[in-house]
Structures are given as structure tokens and as C-alpha cells.
C-alpha positions in Angstrom: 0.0 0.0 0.0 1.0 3.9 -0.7 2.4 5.2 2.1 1.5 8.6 3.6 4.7 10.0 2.3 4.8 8.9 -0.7 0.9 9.8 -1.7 2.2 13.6 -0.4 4.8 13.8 -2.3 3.2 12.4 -5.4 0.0 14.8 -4.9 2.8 17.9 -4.1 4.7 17.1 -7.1 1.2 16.7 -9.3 0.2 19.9 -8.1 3.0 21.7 -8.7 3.3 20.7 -12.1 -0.1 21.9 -12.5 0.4 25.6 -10.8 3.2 25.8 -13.7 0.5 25.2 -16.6 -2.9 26.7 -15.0 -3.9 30.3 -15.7 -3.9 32.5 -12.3 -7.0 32.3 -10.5 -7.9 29.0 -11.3 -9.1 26.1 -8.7 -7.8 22.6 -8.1 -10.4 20.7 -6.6 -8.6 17.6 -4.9 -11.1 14.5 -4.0 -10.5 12.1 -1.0 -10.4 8.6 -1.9 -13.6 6.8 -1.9 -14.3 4.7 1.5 -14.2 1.4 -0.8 -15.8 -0.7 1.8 -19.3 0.7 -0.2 -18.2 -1.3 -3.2 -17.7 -4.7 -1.6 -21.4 -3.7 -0.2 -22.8 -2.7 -3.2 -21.6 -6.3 -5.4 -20.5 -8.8 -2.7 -23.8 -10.4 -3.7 -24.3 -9.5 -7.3 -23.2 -11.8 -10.4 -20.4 -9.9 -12.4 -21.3 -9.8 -16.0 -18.8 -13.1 -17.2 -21.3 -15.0 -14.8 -19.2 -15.2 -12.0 -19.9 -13.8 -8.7 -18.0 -10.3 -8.0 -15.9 -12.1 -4.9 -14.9 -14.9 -7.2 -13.8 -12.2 -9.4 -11.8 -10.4 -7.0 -10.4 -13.3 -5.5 -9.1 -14.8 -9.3 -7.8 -11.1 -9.9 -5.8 -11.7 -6.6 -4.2 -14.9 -7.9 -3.9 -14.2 -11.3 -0.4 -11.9 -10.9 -1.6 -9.4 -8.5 -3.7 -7.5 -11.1 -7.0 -6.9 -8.9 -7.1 -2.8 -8.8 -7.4 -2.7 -4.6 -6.8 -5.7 -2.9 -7.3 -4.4 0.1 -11.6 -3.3 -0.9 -12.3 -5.9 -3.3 -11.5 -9.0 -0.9 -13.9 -11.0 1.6 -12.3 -9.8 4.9 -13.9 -6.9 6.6 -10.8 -6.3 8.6 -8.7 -5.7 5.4 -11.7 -3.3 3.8 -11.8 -1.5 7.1 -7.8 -1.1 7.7 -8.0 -0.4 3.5 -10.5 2.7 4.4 -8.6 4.3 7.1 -5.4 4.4 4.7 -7.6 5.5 1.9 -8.7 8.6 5.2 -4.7 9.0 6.2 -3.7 9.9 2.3 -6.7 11.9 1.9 -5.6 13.7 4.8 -2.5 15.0 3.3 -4.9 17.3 0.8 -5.6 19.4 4.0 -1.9 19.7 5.1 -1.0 20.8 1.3 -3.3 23.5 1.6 -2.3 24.4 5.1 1.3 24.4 4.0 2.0 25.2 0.8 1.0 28.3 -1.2 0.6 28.0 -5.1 1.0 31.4 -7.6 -2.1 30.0 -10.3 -4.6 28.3 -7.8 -6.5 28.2 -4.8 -6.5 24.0 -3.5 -9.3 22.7 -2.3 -10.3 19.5 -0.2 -13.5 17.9 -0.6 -14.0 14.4 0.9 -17.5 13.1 -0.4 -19.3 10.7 2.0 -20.3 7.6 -0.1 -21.9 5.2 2.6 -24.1 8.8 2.5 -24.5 8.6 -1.4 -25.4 5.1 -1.6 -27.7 5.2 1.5 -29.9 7.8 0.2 -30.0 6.4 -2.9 -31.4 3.2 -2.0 -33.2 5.5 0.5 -35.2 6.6 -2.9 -35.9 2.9 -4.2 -32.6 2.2 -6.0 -30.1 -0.3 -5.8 -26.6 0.7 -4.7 -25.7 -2.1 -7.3 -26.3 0.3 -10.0 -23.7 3.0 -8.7 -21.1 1.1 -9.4 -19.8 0.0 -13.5 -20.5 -3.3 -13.8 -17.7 -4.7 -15.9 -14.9 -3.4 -13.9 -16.7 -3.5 -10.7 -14.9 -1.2 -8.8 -15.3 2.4 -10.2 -18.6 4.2 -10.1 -21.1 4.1 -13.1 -22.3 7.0 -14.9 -25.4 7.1 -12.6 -22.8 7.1 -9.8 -20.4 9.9 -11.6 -24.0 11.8 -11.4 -24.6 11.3 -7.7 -21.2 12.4 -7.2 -21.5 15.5 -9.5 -24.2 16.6 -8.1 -23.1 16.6 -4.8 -19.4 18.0 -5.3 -21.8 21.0 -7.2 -23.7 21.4 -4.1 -20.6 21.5 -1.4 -18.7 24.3 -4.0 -22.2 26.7 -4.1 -22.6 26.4 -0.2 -18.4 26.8 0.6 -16.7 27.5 -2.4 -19.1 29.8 -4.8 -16.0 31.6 -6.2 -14.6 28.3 -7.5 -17.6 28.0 -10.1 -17.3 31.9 -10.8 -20.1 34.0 -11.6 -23.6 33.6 -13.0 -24.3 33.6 -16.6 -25.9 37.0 -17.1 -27.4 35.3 -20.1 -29.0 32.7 -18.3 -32.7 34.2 -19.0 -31.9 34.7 -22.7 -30.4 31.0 -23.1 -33.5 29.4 -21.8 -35.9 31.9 -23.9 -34.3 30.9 -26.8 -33.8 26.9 -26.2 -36.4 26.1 -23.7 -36.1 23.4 -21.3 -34.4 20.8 -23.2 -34.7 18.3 -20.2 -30.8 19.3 -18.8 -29.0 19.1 -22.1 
């Protein structure tokens, strides 16, 4: 597993790179890791699409030269997912002392840690299956209904905290939508 130091250094090195190509007054927006304990929850019971079950999938990517994306999640022993998510919490971490310590010329950093067990729990909350926030074939990242859910809700933290990171209002909001119309959010 990454350690602390290394994620820090990776993430400083990223970011620098970026300060040195982004125009001044930009905004990096830096997202936690997810908890992945909600992924073994959301397919631990599900059948993968090549007809296996997702833990049989896991545990052949495990065996089959090391290639399964996060061992640590995507494996049957709660201990591992939960020692997995506090890591995952300790290298998210170092986002807040970056913007604590360091000061960059084009951007202001930001730290936003989105609370999945949240996401998914209000979305079955509503009727749906958590199953669906989660792409099936790779089993692991989110879907595109999931990418939504997590749009909308990284949206709603920056208009509450961060307003200046989306910049101002379209004064030609009122024209756009006489002229188009409600197009259903396209």
C-alpha cells in the first residue's frame, strides 16, 4: 500500500506541475479517496457480467499476478476493507496539510471528501439499488449514474463553501432558456 509520504509527495509534485501550466485564479479541486468498503457492499452479492460472482472475481484477480485494482476493498475480509478505508482517510488527509502548508501562484486548492456510505444510502433510500452505482464490468469504479450522484453533490458542497470556484452567474442565463427552452438538462 502507498504510504502517507509517498501519496504527499506524489500529490505535491502533481500539483505543482499543475500551478506551472494553470492560468492564475484557477481552482484545483482535490477529492478524497472513496471509502471502498461501499463497493464490496454494493456487489458482494451481485453476479459480475462473465457469470461469475464479484468475490470470485476479485479473489481470481488476486491470484492471477496481482492485477485486482485494490486488494485491500475488493476481498472477503472486513478487517482488510476496514484497515483499507482508514489508509484511503490517512492519504486523503495530506490534501488538508498541502493546503495548510503550501502556497501556489495559479490556484487556490481545495479538499473535498464526499461521504459515499451517505450517497449510496440515500440512494437506495429513494428505491434504487446501490448495485447500479457502481460499473459493472470493472466492478470497482462508479457508473455514470454514480459519476452523477457524485457531481451533483461535489456541485452542491462548492455553491454552499466555495461559490468563487464555479465563478459567476451567466448574465445570459434568462436569454439562453428563452431561446432553447427546457431541453430536459442538455
Amino acid at each position: 500500500m502507498t504510504t502517507v509520504e509517498d501519496f504527499q509527495a506524489a500529490a505535491l509534485a502533481s500539483l505543482t506541475a499543475l500551478d506551472a501550466k494553470l492560468p492564475t485564479g484557477s481552482t484545483v479541486l482535490a477529492l478524497s479517496l472513496v471509502d471502498g468498503r461501499v463497493i464490496w457492499n454494493a456487489t458482494s452479492a451481485e453476479q459480475h457480467p462473465v457469470g461469475s460472482s464479484y468475490p470470485q472475481l476479485y479473489h481470481f484477480l488476486d491470484c492471477s499476478g496481482e492485477v485486482n485494482p485494490c486488494w485491500g476493498w475488493l476481498n472477503s475480509d472486513p478487517a482488510w476493507r476496514d484497515f483499507t478505508s482508514e489508509r484511503a482517510f490517512n492519504l486523503s488527509a495530506t490534501y488538508d496539510v498541502l493546503a495548510a502548508e503550501e502556497s501556489f501562484a495559479n490556484f487556490n486548492l481545495l479538499h473535498y471528501t464526499p461521504d459515499w456510505p451517505k450517497l449510496f444510502a440515500d440512494y437506495a433510500a429513494t428505491g434504487g439499488d446501490p448495485y447500479d452505482l457502481i460499473e459493472k464490468t470493472d466492478g470497482f469504479h462508479p457508473s455514470q449514474l454514480g459519476q452523477t450522484l457524485l457531481a451533483g453533490d461535489i456541485w452542491a458542497w462548492l455553491e454552499a463553501t466555495h461559490p468563487e470556484a464555479l465563478g459567476p452567474v451567466n448574465p445570459f442565463n434568462d436569454l439562453i432558456d428563452a431561446t432553447f427552452g427546457d431541453q430536459g438538462g442538455h
